[in-house]
PAVEXPA-337125 format. One line per 10 residues: number of its first residue (from 1); their letters; for each residue x, y, z of C-alpha. Coordinates in Angstrom, 2 decimals, padded with zeros to 5 digits. Layout:
NUM> A> X/Y/Z | ...
This chain:
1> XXXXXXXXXX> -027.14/-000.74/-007.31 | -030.51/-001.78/-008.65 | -032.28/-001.65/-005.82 | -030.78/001.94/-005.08 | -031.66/002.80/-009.03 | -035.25/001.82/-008.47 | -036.18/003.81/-005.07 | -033.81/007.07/-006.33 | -031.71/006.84/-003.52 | -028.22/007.54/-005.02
11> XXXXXXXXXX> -026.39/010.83/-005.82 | -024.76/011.57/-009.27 | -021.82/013.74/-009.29 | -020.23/016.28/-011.10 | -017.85/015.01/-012.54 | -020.31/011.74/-013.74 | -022.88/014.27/-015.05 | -019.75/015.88/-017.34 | -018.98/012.75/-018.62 | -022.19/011.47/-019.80
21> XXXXXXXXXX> -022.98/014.76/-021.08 | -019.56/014.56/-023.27 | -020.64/010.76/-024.38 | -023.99/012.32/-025.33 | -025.63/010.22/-022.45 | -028.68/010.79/-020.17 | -029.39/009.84/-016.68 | -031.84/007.47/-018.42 | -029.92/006.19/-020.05 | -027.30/004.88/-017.26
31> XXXXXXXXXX> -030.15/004.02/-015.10 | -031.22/001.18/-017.81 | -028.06/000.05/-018.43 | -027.77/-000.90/-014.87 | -031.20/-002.17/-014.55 | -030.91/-004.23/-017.59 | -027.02/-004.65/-018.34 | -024.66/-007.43/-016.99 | -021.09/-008.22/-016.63 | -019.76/-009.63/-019.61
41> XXXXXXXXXX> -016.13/-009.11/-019.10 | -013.60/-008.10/-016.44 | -010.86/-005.44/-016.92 | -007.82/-004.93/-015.10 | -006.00/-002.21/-013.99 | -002.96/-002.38/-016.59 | -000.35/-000.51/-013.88 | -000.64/-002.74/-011.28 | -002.71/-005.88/-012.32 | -005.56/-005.74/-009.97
51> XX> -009.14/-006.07/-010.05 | -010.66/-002.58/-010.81
């Protein structure tokens, strides 16, 4: 995902764009939370139990 964040090679749809737009978030914003965020905790899917 980095490298793809880096070199503008991904797509952002719709329905993303709407989202971030209702959370009061820009594109630059998302692209330095994946350059510079990690993992801190796993969540489950609470219907069936699995990985999401």
């Amino acid at each position: 995902m980095q490298d793809k964040i880096r070199t503008r090679q991904y797509v952002m749809t719709l329905h993303a764009e709407e989202e971030m737009t209702d959370d009061h978030l820009s594109i630059f914003d998302i692209e330095r939370a994946i350059l510079t965020g990690s993992v801190f905790e796993r969540q489950t899917d609470h219907v069936s139990g699995e990985w999401k």
